[in-house]
C-alpha positions as CSV (number, residue, x, y, z in Angstrom):
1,X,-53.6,103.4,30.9
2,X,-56.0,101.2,32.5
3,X,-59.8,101.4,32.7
4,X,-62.6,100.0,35.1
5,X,-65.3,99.0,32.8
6,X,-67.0,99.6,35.8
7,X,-63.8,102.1,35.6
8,X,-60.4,103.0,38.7
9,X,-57.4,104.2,39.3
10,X,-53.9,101.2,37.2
11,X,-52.0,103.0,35.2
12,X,-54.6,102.1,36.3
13,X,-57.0,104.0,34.7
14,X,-60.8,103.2,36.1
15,X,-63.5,104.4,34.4
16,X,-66.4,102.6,35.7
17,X,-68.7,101.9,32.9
18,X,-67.1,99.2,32.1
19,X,-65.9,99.9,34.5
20,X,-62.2,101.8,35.4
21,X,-58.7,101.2,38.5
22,X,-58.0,101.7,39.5
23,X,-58.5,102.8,38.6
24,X,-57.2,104.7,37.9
25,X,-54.4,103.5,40.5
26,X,-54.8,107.3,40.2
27,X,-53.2,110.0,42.5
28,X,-56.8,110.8,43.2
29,X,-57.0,112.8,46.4
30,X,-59.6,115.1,48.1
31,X,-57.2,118.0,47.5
32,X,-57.0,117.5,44.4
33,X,-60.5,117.3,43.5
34,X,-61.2,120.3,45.6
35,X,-58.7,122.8,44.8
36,X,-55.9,122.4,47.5
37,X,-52.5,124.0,45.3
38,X,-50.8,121.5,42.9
39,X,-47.5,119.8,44.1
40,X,-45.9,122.2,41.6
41,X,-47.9,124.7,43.3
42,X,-46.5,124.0,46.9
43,X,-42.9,122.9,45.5
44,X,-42.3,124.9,42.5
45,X,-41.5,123.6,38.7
46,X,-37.7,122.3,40.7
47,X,-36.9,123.2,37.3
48,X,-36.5,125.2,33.9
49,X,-39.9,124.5,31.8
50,X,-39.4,125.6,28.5
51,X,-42.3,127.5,26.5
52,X,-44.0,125.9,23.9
53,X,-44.7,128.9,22.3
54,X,-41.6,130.0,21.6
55,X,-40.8,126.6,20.1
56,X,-44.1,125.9,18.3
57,X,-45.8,127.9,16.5
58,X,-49.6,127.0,16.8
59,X,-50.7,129.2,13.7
60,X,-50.3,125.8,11.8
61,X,-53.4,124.1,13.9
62,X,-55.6,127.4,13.1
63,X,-54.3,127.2,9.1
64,X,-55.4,123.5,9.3
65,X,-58.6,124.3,11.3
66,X,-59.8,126.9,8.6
67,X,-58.4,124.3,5.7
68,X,-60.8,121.8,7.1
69,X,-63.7,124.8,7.0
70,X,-63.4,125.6,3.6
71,X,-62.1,122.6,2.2
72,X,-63.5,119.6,3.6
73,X,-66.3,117.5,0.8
74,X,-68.9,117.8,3.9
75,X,-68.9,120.8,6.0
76,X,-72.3,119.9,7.8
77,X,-69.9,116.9,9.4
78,X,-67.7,119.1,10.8
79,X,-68.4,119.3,14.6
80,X,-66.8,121.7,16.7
81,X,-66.9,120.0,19.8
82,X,-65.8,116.8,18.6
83,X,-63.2,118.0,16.8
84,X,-61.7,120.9,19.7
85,X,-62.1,117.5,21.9
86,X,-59.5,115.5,19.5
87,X,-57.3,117.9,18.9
88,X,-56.9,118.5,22.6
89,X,-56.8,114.4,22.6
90,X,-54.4,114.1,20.4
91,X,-52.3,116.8,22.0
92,X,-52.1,115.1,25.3
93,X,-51.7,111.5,24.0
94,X,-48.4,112.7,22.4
95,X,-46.8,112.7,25.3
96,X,-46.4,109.2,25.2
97,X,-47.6,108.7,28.7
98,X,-50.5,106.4,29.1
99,X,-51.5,108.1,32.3
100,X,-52.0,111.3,31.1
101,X,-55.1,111.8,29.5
102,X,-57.8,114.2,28.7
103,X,-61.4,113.8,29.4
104,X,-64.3,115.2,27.7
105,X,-67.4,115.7,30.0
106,X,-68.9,112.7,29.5
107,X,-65.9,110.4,30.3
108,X,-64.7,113.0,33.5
109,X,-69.1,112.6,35.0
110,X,-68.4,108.2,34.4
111,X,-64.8,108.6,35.9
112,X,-65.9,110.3,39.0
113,X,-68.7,108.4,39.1
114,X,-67.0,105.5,39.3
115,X,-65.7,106.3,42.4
116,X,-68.9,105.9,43.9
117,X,-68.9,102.4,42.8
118,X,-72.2,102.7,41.1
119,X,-71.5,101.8,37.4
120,X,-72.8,100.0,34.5
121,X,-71.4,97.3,31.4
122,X,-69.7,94.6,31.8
123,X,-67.5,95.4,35.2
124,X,-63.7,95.1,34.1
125,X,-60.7,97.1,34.6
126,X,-59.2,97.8,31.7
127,X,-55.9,99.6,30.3
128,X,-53.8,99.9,27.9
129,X,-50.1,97.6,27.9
130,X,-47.6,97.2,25.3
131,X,-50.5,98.9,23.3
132,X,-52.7,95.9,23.7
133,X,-56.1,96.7,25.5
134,X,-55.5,94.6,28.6
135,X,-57.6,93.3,31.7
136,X,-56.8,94.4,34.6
137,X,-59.5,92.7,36.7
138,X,-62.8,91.3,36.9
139,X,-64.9,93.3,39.5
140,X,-66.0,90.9,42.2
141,X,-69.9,89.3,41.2
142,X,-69.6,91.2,37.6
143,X,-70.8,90.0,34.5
144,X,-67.4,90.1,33.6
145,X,-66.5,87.6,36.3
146,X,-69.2,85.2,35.6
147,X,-67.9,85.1,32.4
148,X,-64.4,84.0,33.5
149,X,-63.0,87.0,31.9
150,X,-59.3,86.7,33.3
151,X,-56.6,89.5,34.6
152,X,-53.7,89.8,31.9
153,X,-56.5,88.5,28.7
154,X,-56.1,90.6,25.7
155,X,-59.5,92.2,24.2
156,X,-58.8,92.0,20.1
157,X,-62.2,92.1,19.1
158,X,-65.9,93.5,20.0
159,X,-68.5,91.6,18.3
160,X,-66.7,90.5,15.7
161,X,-64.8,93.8,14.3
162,X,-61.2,94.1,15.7
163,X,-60.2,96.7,18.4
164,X,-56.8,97.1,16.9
165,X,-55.3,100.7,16.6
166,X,-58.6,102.4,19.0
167,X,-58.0,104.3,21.8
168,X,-59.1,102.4,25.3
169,X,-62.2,104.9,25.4
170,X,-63.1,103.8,22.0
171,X,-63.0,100.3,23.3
172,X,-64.6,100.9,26.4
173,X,-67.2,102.5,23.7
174,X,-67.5,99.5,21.9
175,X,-67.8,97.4,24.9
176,X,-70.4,99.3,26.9
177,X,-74.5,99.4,26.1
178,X,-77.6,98.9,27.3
179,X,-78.4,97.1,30.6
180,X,-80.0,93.3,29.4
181,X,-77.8,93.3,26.7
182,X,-74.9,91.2,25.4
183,X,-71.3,91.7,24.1
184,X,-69.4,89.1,22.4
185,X,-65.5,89.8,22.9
186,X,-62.6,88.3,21.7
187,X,-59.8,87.3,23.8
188,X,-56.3,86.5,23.6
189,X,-55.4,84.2,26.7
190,X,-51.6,83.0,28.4
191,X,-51.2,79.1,27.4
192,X,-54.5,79.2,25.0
193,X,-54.0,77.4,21.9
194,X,-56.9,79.7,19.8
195,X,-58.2,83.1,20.3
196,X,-61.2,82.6,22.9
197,X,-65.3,84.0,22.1
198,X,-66.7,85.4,25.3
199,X,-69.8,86.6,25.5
200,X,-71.0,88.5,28.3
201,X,-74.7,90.6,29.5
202,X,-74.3,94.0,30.6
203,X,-75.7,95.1,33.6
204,X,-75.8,97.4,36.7
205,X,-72.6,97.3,38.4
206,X,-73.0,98.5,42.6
207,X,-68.9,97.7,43.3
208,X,-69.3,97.5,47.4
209,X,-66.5,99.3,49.1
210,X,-65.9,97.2,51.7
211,X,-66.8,93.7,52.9
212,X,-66.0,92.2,55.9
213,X,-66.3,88.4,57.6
214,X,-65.2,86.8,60.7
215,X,-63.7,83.5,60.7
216,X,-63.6,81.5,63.5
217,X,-60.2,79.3,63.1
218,X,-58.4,77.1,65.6
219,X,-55.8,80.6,66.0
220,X,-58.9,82.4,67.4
221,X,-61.3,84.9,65.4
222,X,-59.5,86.2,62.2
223,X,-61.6,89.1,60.4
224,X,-61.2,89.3,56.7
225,X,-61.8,92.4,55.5
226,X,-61.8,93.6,51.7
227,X,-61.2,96.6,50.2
228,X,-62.8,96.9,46.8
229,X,-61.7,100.2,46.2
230,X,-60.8,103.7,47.6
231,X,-63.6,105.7,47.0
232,X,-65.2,108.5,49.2
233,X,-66.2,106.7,52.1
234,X,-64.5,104.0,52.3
235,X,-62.1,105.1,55.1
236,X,-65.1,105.7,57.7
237,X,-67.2,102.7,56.5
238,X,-63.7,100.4,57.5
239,X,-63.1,102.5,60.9
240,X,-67.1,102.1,61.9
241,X,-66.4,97.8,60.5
242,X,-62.9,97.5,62.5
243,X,-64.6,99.0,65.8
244,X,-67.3,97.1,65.7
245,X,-64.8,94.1,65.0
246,X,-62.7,95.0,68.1
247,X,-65.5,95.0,70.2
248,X,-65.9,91.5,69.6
249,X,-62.7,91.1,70.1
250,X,-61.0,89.3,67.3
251,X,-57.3,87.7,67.3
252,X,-56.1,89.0,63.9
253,X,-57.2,90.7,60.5
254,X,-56.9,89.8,57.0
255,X,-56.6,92.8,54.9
256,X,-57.2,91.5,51.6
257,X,-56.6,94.5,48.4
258,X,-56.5,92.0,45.8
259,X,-57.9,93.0,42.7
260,X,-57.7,96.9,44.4
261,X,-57.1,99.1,41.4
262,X,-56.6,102.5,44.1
263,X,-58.1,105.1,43.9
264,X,-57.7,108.2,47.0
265,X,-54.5,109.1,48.0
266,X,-55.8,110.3,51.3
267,X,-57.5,107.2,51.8
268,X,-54.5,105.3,51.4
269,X,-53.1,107.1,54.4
270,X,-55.9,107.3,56.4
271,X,-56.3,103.7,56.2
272,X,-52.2,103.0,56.6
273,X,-53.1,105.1,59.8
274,X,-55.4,102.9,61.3
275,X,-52.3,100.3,62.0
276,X,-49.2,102.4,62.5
277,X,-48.8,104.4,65.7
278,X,-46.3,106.7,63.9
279,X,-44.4,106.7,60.6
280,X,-44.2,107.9,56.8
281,X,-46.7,106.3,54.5
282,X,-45.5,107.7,51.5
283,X,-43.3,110.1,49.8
284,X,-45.1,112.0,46.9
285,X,-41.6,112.9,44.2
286,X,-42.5,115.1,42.1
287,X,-40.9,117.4,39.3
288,X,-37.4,117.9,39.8
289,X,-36.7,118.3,43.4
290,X,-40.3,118.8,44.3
291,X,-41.3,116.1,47.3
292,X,-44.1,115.7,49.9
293,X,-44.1,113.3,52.2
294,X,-47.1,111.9,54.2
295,X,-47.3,110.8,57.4
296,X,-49.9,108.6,59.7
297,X,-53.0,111.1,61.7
298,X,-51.6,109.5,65.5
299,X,-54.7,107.9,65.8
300,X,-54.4,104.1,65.6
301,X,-57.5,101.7,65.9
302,X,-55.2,98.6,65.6
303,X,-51.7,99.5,66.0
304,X,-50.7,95.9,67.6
305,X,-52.9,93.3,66.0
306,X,-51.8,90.8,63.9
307,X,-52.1,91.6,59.9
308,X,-52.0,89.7,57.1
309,X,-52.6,91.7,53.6
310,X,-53.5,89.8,51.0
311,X,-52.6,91.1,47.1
312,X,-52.4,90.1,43.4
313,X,-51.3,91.2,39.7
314,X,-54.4,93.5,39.9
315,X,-53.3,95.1,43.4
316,X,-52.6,99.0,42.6
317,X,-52.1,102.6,43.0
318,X,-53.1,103.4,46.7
319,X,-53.7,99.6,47.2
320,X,-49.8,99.3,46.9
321,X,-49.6,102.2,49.1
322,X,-50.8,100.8,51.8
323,X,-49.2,97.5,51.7
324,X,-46.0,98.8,50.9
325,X,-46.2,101.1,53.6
326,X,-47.0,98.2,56.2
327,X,-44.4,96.0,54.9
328,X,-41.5,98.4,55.3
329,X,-42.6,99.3,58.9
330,X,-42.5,95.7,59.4
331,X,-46.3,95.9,60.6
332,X,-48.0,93.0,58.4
333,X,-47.1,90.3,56.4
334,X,-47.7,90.4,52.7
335,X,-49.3,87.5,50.8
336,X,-49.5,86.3,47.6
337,X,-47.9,87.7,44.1
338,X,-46.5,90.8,42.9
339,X,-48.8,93.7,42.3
340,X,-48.9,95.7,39.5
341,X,-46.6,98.5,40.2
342,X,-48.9,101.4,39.1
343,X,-46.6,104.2,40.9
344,X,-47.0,107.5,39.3
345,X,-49.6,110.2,40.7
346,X,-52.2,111.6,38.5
347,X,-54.2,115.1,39.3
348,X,-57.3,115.4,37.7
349,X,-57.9,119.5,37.0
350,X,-61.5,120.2,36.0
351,X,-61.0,122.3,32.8
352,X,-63.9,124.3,30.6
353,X,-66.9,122.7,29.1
354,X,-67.0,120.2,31.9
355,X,-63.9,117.8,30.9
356,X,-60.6,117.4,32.7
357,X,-57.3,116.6,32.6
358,X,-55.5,113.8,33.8
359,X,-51.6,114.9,34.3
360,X,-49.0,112.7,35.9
361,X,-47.1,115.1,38.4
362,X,-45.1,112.5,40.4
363,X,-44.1,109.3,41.8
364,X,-44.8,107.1,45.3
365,X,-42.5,106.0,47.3
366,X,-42.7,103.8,50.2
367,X,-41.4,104.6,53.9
368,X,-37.9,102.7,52.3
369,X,-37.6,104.7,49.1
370,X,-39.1,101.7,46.9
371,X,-40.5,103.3,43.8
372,X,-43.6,101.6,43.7
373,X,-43.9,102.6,39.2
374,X,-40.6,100.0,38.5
375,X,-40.4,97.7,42.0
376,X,-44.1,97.2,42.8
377,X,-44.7,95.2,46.0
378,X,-43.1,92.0,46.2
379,X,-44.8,89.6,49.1
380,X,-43.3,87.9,51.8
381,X,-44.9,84.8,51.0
382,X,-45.4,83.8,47.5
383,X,-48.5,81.8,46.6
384,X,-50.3,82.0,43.3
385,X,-53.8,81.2,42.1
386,X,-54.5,79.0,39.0
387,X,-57.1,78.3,36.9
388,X,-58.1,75.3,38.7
389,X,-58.2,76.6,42.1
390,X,-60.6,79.1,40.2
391,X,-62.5,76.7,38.9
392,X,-62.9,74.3,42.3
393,X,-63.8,77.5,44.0
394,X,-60.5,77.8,46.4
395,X,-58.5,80.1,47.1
396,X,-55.0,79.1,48.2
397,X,-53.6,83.0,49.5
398,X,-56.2,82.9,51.7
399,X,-55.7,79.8,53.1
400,X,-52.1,80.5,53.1
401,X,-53.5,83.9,55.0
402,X,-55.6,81.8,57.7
403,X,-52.4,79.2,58.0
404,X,-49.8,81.7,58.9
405,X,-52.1,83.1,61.9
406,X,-51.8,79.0,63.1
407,X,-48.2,79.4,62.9
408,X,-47.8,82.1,65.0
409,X,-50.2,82.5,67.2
């Protein structure tokens, strides 16, 4: 499960205050927010649900309940709310499945918010793998990035008191505070000989949705365009960026997703649209025969320029839609190292008091039938960063980007 500390979709799970992305990498589409029917809702189950009730029998949950009432040393501690909440937590997190998750109020308000790319703490994505809390990503001008806070680093302690056997929200609990203030973290790096102090100022987090430059090159104007995230109006802010571009008429566009943690599904297709005349983006699998399949609007803005998409370890969700999509049709080269294969689609369903649920209902697949969850997307040409191109301040992908425009112009 990840989470933004700003948030996002990975399982990519964003929850922007320290901030989420990725997220979640979530399934996190305008239908779904809105009430449009449930892929089981369209498809059917595709198969025989059994019913808990018939196998459980929850009397033992009210006989512990009222145990608690009349036994417990301190009744004035017993909270209702809180403890309705963690049984309903503890419900869903027997599952097993990292992406499904409940949210109380609080934490549904900070993961929508998110979205909006307005956060505040530290500005991380963070989730949970092999039961380590692990970053995602660094948001781009964070705190967290100043700090050098790495992808893959392991968070074991916040100030000073270990984070082993808490949940990512009571991590991401530990983690967040007060604008102006500071949290001291301790990290488990790849290659480090000793566990690693950081310690980092919290702080508003704006996560721009876009950002775009033009780079004048001896292969003509190349625009380099980056996605942050797939938020609300990301889609429109890129059409009004990549008209204004092709008035100027450039020769080529970078479209760079690294460090994308997803986020809409419909802006995923939307922007696949704006470079495919015709096609499948993606197929939606869901329970057993269930499917859905999405296709490209028919309204290109740049069906024939050439694309270069740029990607990462932290690339996810509907990031990977996108290039996947473009690398099956053969539309863009893909650049850099494998992303993170966050392939599963999550529906978020408001439920009472103000929280939701986070439910995984199916798996993407790309035009080719490449399950994004095991495969990922694997780029056509290879090219890492290290820790020394980080430190001088280059950035070989995206040279490797502006190079492959020289060879084939």
């Amino acid at each position: 499960m990840r989470f933004l500390l700003k948030i996002l979709t990975f399982g990519l799970l964003p929850f922007l205050t320290l901030v989420i992305g990725v997220n979640v990498g979530v399934r996190f589409s305008q239908e779904l927010l809105y009430g449009t029917p449930s892929l089981e809702q369209q498809f059917g189950t595709g198969a025989v649900v059994t019913n808990p009730e018939e196998e459980v029998d929850l009397a033992i949950m009210w006989e512990v309940w009222n145990l608690l009432l009349k036994r417990y040393i301190s009744p004035e501690e017993l909270k209702t709310t809180p403890m309705v909440y963690g049984a309903i937590t503890g419900l869903v997190e027997a599952i097993g499945d990292p992406h499904t998750l409940f949210m109380t109020p609080q934490q549904n308000k900070e993961f929508r918010d998110a979205l909006q790319g307005e956060l505040q703490g530290i500005g991380a994505e963070l989730m949970v793998q092999g039961g380590k809390i692990t970053v995602v990503a660094p948001l781009k001008g964070s705190p967290a990035e100043r700090a050098s806070l790495l992808p893959n680093d392991i968070i074991v302690a916040v100030d000073g008191e270990s984070v082993e056997g808490l949940s990512l929200y009571e991590t991401v609990h530990r983690i967040r505070g007060r604008k102006g203030t500071a949290v001291e973290l301790g990290i488990l790096r790849e290659n480090a000989s000793s566990l690693l102090t950081i310690s980092i100022v919290r702080d508003d987090i704006k996560v721009p949705s876009i950002e775009y430059k033009l780079k004048e090159t001896s292969a003509g104007n190349i625009g380099h365009l980056t996605i942050n995230q797939f938020g609300d109006n990301t889609v429109s802010d890129i059409t009004q960026t990549l008209e204004d571009a092709k008035k100027s008429s450039i020769d080529g566009l970078i479209l760079d997703v690294r460090f994308n943690g997803g986020g809409y599904l419909d802006g995923a297709v939307a922007l696949s649209s704006l470079f495919l005349k015709k096609g499948k983006v993606v197929s939606v699998q869901g329970r057993g025969t269930a499917s859905s399949d999405h296709y490209v609007s028919g309204r290109p803005l740049l069906p024939d320029a050439p694309l270069v998409i740029l990607i990462n370890q932290a690339t996810a969700s509907a990031a990977e839609i996108v290039a996947g999509a473009l690398q099956d049709h053969e539309r863009a080269i893909i650049v850099g190292i494998k992303s993170f294969g966050k392939g599963t689609v999550q529906e978020v369903i408001d439920v009472s008091g103000g929280g939701a649920l986070r439910v995984t209902t199916a798996h993407w697949l790309t035009p080719n039938g490449r399950n994004l969850g095991k495969e990922g997307v694997t780029p056509d040409i290879e090219v890492d960063i290290t820790q020394e191109d980080i430190n001088a301040d280059k950035d070989p992908q995206l040279e490797k980007a502006l190079e492959w425009f020289l060879e084939n112009e």
